[in-house]
DRENPA-642284 format. One record per residue: x, y, z of N, C-alpha, C in turn. Coordinates in steps of 0.001 Angstrom, whole numbers, padded with zeros to 6 digits, always signed. Last residue first. Layout:
BEGIN
XYZXYZXYZ;...
//
This chain:
BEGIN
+041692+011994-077378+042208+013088-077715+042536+013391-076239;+040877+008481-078289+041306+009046-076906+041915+010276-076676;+040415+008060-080777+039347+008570-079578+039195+008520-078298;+043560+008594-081550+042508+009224-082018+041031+009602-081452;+044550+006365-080099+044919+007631-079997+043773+008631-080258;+043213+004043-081730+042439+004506-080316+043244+005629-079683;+044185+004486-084249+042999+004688-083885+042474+005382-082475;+047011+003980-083536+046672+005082-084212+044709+005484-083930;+046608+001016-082946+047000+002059-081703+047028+003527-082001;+045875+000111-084879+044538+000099-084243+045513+001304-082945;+046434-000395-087466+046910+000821-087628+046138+001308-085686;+045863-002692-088272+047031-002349-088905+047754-001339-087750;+043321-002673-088307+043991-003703-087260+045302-002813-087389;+042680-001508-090228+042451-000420-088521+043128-001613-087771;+042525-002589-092399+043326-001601-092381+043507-000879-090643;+039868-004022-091634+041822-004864-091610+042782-003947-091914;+038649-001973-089230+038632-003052-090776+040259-003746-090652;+037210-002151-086283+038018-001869-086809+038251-002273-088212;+034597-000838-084999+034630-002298-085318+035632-001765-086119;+032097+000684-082888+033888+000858-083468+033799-000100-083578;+028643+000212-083211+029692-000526-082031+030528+000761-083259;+025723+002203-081940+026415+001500-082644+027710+001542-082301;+024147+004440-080211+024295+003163-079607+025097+002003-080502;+023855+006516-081121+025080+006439-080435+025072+005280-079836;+021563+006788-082745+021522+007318-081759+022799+006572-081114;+022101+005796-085127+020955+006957-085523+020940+007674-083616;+025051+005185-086066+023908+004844-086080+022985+006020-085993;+028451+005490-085730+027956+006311-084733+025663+005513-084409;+029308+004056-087649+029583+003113-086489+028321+004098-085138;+029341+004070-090491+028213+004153-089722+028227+003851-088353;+031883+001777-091865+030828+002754-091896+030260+002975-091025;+034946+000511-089581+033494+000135-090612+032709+001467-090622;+037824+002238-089683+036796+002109-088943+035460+001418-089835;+039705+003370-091547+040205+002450-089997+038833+002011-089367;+039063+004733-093584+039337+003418-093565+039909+002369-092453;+038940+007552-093513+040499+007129-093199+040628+005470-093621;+036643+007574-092707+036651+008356-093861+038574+007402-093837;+036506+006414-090070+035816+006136-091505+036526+006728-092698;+038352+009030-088951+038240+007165-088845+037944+006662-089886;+036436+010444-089164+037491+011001-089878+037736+009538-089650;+034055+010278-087361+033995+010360-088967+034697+010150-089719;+035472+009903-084869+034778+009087-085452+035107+009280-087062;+035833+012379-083111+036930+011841-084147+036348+010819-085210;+033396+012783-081929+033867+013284-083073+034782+013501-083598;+033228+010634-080276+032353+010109-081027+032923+011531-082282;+035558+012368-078187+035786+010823-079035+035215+010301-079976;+034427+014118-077632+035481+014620-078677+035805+013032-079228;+032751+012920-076065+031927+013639-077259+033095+013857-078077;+033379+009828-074856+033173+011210-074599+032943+012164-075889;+032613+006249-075751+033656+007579-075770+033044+008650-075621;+030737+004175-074853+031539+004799-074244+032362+005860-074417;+028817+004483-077290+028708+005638-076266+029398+005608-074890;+029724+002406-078559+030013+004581-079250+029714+004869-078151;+031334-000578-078046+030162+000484-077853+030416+002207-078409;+033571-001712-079895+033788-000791-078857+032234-000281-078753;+033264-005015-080983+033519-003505-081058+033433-002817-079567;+033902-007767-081547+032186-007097-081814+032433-005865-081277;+036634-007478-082102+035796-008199-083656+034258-007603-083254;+038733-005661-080437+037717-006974-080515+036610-006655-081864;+040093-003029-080019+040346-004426-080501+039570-005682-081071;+038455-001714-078202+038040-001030-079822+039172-002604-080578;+038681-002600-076144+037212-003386-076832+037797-003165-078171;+041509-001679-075140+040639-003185-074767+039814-003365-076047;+040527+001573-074705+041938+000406-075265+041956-000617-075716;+038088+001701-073598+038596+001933-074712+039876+001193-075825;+038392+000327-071403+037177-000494-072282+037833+000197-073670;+040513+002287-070138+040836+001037-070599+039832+000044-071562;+038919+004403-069863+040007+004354-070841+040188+003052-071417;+036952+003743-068113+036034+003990-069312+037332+003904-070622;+038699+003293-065955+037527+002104-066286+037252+002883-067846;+039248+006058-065512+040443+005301-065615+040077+003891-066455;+036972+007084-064752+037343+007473-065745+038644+006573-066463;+036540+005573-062714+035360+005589-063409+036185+005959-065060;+039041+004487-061071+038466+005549-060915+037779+004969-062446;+040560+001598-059180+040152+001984-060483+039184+003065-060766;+042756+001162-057133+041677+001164-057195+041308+002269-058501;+045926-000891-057036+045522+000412-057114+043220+000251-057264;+048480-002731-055162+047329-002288-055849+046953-000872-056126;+050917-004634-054231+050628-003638-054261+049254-003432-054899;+051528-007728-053988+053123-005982-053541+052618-004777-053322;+049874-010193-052316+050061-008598-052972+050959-008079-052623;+050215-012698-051059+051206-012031-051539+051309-010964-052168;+049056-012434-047461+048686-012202-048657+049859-011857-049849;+050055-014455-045209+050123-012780-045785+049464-013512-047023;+051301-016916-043994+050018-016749-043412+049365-015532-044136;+053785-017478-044406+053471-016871-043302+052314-016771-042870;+053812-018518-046999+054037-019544-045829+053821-018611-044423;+053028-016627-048408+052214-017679-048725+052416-017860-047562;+055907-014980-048629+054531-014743-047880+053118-015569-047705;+057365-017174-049361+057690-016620-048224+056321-016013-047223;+056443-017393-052493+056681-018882-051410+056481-017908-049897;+057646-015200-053148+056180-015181-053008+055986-016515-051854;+060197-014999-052956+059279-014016-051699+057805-014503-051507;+060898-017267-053865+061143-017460-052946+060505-016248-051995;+059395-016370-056701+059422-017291-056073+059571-017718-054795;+059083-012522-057097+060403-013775-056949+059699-015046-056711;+057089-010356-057093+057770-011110-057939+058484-012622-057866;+053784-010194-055217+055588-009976-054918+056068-010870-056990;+051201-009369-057771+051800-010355-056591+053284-009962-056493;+048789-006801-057633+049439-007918-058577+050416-007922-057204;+045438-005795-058681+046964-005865-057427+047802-006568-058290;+042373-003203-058641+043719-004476-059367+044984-004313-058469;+039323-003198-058736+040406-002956-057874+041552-003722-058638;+037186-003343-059944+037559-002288-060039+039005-001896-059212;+036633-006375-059566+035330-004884-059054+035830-003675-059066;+039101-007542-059405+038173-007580-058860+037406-006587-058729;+042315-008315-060993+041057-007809-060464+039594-008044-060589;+045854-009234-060739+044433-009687-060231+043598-008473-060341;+048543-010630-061723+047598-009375-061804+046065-010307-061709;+052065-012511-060255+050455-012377-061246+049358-011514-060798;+054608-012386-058918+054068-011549-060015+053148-011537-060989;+053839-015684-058439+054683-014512-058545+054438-013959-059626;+050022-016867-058091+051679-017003-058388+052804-015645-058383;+047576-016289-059725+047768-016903-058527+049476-016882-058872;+044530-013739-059806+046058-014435-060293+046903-014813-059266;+041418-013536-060491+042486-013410-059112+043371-014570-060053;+039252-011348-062163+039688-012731-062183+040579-012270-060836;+036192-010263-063535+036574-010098-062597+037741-011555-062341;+036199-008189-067385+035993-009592-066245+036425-009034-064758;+036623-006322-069446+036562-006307-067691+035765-006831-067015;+037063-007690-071587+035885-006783-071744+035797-006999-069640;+039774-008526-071708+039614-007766-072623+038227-007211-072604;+039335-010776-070049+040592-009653-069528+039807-008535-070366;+037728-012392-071388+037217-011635-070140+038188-010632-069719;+038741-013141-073383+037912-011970-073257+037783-011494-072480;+041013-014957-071789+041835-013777-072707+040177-012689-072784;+039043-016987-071511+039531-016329-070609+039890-014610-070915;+037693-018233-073849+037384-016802-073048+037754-016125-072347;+038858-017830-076930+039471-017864-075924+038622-016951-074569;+036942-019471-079426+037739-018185-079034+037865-018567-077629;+035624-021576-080173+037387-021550-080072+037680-020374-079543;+032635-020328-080049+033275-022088-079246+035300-021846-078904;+032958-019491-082808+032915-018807-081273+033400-019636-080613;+035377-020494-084220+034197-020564-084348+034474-019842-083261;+038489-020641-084695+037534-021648-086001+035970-020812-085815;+039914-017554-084395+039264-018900-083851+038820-019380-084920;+042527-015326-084160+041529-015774-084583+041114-016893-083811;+044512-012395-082381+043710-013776-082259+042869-014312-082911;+045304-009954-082564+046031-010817-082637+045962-012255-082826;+042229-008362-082592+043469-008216-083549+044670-009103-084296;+039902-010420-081888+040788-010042-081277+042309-009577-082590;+038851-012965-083679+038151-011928-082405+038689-010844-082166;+038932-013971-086977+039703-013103-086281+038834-012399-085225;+038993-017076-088259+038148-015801-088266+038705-014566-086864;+039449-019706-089896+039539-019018-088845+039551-017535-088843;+039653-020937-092505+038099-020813-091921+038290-020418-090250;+041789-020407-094242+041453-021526-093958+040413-021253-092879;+041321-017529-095228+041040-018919-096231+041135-020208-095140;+042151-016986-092486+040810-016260-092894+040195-017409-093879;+044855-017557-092830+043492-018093-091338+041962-017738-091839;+045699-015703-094397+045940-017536-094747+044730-017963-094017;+044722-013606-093705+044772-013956-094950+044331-015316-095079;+046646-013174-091610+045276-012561-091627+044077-013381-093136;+049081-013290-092857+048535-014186-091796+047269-014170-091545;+049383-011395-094268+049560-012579-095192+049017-013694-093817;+049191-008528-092530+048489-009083-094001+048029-010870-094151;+051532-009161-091090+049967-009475-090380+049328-010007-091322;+053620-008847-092845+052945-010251-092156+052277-010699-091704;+052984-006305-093847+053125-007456-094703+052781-008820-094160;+053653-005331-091062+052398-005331-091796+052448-005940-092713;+056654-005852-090780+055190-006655-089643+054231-006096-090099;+057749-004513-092773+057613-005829-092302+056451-006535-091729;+057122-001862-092042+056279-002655-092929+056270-003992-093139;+058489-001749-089087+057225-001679-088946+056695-002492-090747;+060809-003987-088867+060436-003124-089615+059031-002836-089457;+062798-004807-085527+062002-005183-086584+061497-004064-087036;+066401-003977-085687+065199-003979-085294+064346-004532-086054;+068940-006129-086674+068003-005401-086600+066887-005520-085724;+071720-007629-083889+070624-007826-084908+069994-006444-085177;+074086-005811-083421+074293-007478-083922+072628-007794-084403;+073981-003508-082415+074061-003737-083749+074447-005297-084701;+073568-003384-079691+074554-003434-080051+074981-003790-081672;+070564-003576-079668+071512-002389-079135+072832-001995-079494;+069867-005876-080460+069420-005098-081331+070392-003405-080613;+070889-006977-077974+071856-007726-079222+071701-006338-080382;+069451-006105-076060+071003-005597-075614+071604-006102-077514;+067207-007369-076638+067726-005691-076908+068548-005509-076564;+067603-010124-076499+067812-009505-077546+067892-008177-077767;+067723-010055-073516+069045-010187-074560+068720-009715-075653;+065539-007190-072142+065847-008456-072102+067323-008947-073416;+065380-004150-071637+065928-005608-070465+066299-006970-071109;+063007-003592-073755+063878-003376-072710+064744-004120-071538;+061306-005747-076313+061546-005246-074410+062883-004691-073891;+060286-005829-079182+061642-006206-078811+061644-004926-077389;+057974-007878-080231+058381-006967-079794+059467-006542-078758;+056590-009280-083053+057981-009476-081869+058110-007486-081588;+053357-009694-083143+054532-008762-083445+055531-009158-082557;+051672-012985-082994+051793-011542-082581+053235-010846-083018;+048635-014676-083084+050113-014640-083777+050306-013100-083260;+046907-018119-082055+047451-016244-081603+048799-015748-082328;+044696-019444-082829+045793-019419-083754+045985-017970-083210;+042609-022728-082972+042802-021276-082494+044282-020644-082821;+042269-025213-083757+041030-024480-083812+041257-022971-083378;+044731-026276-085971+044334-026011-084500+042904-025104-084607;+045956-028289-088373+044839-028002-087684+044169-027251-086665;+048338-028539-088969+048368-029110-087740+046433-029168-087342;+048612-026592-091382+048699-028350-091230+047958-028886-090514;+048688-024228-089485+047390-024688-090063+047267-026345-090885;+051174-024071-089442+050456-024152-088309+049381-024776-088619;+052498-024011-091748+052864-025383-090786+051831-025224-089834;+051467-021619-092312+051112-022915-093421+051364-024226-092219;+053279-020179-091247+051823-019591-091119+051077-021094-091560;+055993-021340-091585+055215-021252-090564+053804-021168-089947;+055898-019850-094181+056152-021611-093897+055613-021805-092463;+055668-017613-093963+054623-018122-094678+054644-019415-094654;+058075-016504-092505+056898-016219-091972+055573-017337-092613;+059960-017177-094496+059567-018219-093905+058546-018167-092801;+058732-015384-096532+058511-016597-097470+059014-017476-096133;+059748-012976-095511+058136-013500-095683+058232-014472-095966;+062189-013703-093671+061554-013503-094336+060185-013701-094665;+063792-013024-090078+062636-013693-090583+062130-012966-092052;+065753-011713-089321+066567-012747-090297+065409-013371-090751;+064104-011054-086437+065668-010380-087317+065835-011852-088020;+060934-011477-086389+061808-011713-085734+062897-011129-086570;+058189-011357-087138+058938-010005-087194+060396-010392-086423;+055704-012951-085017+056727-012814-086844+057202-011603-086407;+055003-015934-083955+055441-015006-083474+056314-014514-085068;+051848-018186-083033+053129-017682-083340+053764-016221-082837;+050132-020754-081059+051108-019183-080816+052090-019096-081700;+047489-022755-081006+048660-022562-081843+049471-020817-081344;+045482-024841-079058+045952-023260-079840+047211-023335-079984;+042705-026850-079044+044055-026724-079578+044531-025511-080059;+039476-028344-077625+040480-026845-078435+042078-026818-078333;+039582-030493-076211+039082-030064-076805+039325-028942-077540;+041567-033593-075984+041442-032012-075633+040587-031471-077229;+042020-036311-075774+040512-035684-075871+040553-034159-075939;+044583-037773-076837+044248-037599-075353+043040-036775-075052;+044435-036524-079995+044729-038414-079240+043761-038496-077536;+045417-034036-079705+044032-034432-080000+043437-036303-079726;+047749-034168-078333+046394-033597-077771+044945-033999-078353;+048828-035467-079895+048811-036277-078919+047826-035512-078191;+048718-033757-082328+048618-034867-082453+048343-035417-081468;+050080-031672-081102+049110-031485-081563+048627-032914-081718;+053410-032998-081065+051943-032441-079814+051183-032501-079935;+053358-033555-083754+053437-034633-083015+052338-034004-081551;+053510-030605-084659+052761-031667-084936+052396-033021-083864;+056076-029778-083205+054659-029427-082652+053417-030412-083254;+058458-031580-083681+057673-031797-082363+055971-030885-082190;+059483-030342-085637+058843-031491-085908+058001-031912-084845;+061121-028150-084587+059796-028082-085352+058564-029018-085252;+061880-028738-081130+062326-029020-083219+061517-028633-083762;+062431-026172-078553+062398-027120-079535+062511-027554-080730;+063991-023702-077965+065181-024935-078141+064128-026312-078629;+064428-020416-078808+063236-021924-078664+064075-022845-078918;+065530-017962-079215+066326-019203-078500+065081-019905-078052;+064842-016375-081578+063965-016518-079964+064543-016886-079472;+067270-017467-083180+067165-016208-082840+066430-015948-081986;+066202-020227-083314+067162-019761-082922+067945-018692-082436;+063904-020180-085523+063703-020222-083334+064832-020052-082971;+065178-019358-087678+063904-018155-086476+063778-018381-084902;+066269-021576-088237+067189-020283-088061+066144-019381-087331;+063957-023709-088577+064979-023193-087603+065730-022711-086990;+060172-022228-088540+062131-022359-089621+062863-022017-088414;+057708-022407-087572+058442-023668-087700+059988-023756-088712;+057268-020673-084332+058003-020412-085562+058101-022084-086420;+055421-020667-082102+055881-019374-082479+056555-019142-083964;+053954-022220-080051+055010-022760-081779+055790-021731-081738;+053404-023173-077869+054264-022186-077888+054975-022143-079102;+049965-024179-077659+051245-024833-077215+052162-023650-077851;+047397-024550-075215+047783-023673-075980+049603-023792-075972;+044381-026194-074669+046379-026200-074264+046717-025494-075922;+041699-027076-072559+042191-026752-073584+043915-026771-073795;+040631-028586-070610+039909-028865-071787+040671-028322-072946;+041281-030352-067244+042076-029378-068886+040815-030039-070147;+040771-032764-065976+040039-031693-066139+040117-030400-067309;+042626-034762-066019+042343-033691-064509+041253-032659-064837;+042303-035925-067977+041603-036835-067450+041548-035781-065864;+044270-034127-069311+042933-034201-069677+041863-034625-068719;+046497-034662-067981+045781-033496-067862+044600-033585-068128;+047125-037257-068785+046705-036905-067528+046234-035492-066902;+047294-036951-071287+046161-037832-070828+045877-037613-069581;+049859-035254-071206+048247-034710-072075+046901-035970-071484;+051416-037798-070249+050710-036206-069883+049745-035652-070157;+051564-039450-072442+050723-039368-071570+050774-038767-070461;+052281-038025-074767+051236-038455-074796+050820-038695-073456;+053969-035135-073701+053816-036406-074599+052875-036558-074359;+055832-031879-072967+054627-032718-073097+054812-033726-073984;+057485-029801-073870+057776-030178-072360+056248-031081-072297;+057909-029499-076305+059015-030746-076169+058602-030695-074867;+055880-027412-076967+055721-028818-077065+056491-029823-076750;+054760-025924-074056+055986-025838-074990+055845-027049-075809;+051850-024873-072916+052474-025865-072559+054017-025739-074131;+048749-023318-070888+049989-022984-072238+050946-024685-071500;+045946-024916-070520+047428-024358-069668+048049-024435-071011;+042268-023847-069191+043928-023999-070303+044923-024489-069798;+039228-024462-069138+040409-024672-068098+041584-024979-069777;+036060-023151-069477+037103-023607-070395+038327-023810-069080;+032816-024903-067562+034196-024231-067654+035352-024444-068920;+030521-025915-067688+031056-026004-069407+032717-024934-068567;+029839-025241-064911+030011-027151-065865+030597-027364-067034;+032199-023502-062929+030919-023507-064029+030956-025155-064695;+033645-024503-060315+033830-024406-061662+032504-024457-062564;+034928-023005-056836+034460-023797-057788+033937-023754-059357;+036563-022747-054888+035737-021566-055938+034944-022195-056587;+037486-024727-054069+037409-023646-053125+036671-022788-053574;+037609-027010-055733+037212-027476-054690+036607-025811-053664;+038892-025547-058138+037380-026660-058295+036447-026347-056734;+040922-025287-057343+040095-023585-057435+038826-024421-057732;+042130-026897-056799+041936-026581-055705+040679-025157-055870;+042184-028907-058764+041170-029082-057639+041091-027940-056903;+044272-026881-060327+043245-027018-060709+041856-027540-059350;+046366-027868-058396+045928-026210-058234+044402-026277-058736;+046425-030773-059116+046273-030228-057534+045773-028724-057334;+047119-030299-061595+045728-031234-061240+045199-030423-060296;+049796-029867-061805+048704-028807-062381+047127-029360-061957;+050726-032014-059980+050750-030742-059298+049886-029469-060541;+050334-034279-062057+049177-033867-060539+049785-032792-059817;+052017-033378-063949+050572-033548-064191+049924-033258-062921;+054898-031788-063007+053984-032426-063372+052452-032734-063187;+055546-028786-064657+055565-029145-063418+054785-030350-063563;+056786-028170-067110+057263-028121-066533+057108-028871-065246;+053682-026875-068068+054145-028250-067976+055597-028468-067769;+053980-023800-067208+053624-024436-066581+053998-026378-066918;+056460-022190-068565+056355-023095-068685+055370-023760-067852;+056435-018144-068355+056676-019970-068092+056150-020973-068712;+052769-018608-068291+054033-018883-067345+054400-018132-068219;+049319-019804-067469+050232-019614-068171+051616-019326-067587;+046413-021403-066887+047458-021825-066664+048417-021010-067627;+043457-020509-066513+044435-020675-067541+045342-020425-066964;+039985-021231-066317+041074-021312-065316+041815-021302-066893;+036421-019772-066183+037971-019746-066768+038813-020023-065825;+034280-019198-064751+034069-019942-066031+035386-020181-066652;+034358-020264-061314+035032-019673-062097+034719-020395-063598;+031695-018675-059066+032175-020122-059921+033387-019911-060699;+031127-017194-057149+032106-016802-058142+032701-017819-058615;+029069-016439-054430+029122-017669-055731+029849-016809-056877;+030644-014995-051722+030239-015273-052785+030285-016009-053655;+031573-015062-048925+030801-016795-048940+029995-016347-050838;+034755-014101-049013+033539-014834-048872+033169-015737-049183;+037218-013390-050689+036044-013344-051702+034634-013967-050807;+038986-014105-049198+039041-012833-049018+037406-012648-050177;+038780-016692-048984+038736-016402-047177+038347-015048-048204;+039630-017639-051737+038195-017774-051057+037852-017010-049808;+041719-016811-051525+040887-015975-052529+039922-016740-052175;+043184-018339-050046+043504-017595-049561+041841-016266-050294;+043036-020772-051640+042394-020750-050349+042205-019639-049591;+044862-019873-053670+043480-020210-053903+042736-020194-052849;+047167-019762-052105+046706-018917-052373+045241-018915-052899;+047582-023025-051658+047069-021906-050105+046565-020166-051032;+048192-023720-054012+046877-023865-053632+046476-022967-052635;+050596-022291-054729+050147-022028-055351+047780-022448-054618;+052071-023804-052671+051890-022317-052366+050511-021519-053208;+052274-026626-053414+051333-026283-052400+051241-024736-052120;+053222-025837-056037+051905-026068-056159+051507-026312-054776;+055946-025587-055621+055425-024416-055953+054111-024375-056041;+057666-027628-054448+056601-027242-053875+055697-026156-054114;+058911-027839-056898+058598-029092-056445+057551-028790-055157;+060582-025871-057682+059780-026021-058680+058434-027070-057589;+062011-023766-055105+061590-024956-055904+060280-025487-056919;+061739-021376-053755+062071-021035-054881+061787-022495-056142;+062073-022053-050917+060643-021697-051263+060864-021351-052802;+065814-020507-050481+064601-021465-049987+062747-020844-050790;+067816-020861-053615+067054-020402-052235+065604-020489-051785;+069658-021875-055105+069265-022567-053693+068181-022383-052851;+068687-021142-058276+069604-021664-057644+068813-022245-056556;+067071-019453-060223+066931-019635-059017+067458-020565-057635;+069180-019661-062551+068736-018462-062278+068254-018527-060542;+069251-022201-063216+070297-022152-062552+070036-020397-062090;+066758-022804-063736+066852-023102-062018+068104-023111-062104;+064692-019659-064865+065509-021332-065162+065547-021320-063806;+062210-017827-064470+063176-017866-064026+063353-019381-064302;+059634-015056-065603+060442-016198-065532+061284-016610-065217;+058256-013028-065987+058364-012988-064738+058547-014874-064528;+058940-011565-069560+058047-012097-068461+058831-012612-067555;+060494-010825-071582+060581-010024-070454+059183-010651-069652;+062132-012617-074364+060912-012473-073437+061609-011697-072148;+063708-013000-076247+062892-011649-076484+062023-011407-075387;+065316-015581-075442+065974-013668-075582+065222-012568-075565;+064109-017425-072922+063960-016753-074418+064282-015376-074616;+065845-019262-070977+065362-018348-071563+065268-017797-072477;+064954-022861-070286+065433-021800-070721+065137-020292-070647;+063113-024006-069037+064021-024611-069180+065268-023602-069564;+060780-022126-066112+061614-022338-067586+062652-023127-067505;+058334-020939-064056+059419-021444-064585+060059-022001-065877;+055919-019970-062991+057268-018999-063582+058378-019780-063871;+052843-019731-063752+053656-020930-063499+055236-020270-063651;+049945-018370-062639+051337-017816-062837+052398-019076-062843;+046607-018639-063158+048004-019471-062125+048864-018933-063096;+043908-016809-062837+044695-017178-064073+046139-017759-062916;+040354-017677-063310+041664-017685-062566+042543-017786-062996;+037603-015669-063482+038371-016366-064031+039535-016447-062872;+033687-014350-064438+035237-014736-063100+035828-016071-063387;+031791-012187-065409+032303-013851-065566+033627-013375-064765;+029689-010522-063045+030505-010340-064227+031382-012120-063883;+028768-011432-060896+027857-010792-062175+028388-010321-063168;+030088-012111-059005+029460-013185-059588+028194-012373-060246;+029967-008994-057398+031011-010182-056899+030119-011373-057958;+029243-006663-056795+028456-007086-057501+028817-008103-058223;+030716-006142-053587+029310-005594-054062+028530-006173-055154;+033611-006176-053479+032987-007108-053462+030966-006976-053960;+033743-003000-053900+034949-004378-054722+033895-005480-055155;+033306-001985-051712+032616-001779-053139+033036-003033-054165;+034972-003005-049824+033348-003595-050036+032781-003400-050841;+037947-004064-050128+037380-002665-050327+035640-003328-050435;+039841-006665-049549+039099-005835-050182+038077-004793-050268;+042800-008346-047897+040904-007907-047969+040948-007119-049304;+044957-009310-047591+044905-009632-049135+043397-008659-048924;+046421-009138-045366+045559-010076-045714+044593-010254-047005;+047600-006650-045706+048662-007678-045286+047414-009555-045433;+046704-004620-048314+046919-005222-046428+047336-006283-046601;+049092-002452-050486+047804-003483-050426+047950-004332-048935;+049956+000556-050888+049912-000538-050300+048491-001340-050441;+049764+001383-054431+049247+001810-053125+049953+000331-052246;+052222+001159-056949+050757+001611-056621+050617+001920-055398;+054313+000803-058887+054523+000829-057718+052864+001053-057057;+054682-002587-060965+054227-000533-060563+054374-000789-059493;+057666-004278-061425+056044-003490-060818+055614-002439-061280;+060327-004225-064226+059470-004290-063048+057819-004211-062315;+060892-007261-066354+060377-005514-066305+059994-005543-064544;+063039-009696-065934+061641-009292-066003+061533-007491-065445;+066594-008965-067014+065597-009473-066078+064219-008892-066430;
//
């Protein structure tokens, strides 16, 4: 089953907020991210806050089929607690689960609703991850025509012995065809998700994959380490000596060769895990997490913050449904973000990103790990400048190596 909570502080029963919270409310970009938790399946490696419907069986408020009027009252709910502030949202992203799963006018309906209650910058990006066998053509038309500008579809692999081991029950052949019908139906940015380091994955079909993606064209391209979760089947499989673990040089060989391919084909890397064609493709939502945006997450077990405060939602479906319908706020819990706690995480966060970590967020033992960085090849030259105002910008050896890094100027 999905990892658990933290446990944090109580959060009130009406979702309020702390007044410092609200204080400088629509001066940092503000996003919404909808929690869609459902699935056709489950994927062995995943530990997200998913559930099939023989998993959620009978019980009440758990249905796929009203999950979008809960999903709106909570939007309604982040207006009552956000005021009468202008917090347009420049980002809505739909992830899960499976959000297409649910149909077109119930992703429409949430979408109006953060239109109608929060409302939407004019160039807003609006996503929703989508699987490719759970979309056609005219879906994608009817998303489009709701407003979706973007859709980020769940390749992860195109050799069939690989998705088999994820347990991805689509064909290969189907992501093209998606891609295809997205670009048919007007969407404007197209993202691609892989996934390498799987047990039985060679380079040579890591590299069929890397190649199938870029066929397809997509203007954006997230590829990431399998990382094998606690809880979920495949670590019971890697537990029990039915598969390997993955090889750390493995998954540097593959970053390598992925880093590589995207690079020759004219996508350019923001984010360790993430390239784009252009600025335009990068993902803003995902920045705004990554340079402490202010967003509210809508659904079971989705993370919200605001001004330094973060909560996140009951888990289950049928609790979250439960407190929706009472009139409560579905926070389980929160915590409020101390200065120092804020300065870690920019750490964690930025030193990732392609335009860097500022120098003069780190504390003095941090700007004098620096040198040795450089000198190590994890770090571009000169990062410190003539007065501490130059960025950490990692090289392709510091992608490699980036949780070694930010150990390092985090002593």
């Amino acid at each position: 089953m999905p990892s658990a909570l933290p446990d944090g502080d109580p959060a009130p029963a009406d979702g309020s907020l702390p007044r410092s919270a609200l204080d400088h409310l629509g001066q940092r970009p503000f996003g919404v991210y909808v929690h869609v938790p459902f699935c056709r399946v489950r994927c062995g490696y995943c530990d997200f806050n998913t559930y099939t419907a023989e998993e959620l069986g009978g019980e009440p408020g758990a249905s796929r089929s009203t999950y979008a009027d809960a999903a709106v009252e909570e939007v309604r709910l982040a207006r009552r607690v956000l005021g009468d502030a202008d917090v347009r949202a420049e980002t809505v992203f739909l992830g899960g689960g499976t959000p297409t799963l649910l149909p077109p006018e119930d992703l429409a309906r949430i979408l109006g609703a953060a239109r109608d209650e929060l409302g939407l910058t004019t160039d807003a990006e609006v996503t929703t991850e989508a699987n490719p066998d759970s979309v056609d053509l005219d879906s994608l038309r009817r998303l489009r025509e709701a407003g979706f500008t973007r859709v980020s579809f769940g390749m992860q692999s195109a050799v069939p012995h690989v998705l088999r081991v994820l347990d991805r029950t689509h064909d290969p052949e189907r992501v093209p065809q998606a891609v295809a019908w997205a670009r048919e139906a007007g969407f404007e940015q197209v993202s691609l998700d892989l996934i390498y380091g799987t047990p039985g994955e060679s380079l040579a079909d890591w590299e069929t994959s890397v190649s199938s993606a870029l066929d397809c064209v997509p203007d954006h391209v997230s590829a990431y380490a399998l990382i094998v979760e606690q809880g979920t089947a495949l670590a019971r499989q890697v537990a029990r000596g039915e598969l390997p673990a993955p090889d750390d040089d493995d998954l540097a060989d593959k970053y390598l060769a992925v880093d590589e391919a995207l690079e020759k084909a004219g996508l350019g890397w923001y984010e360790v895990s993430n390239w784009a064609r252009d600025e335009a493709a990068a993902c803003r939502h995902n920045r705004a997490y990554w340079t402490g945006g202010d967003w509210w997450g809508i659904g079971p077990g989705a993370h919200s913050h605001v001004g330094g405060v973060r909560w996140w939602n009951v888990k289950h479906p049928a609790a979250y449904a439960g407190r929706i319908g009472s009139g409560a706020s579905p926070a389980h819990a929160r915590e409020v973000l101390g200065q120092e706690t804020r300065r870690v995480e920019r750490v964690l966060l930025e030193t990732r990103l392609r335009s860097g970590l500022r120098v003069d967020v780190l504390d003095d033992a941090g700007r004098a790990a620096l040198p040795e960085q450089v000198e190590l090849g994890l770090v571009e030259p000169d990062p410190l400048g003539t007065s501490y105002d130059g960025c950490v910008v990692l090289t392709q050896r510091g992608r490699l190596l980036a949780d070694a890094v930010v150990r390092a100027l985090l002593p």
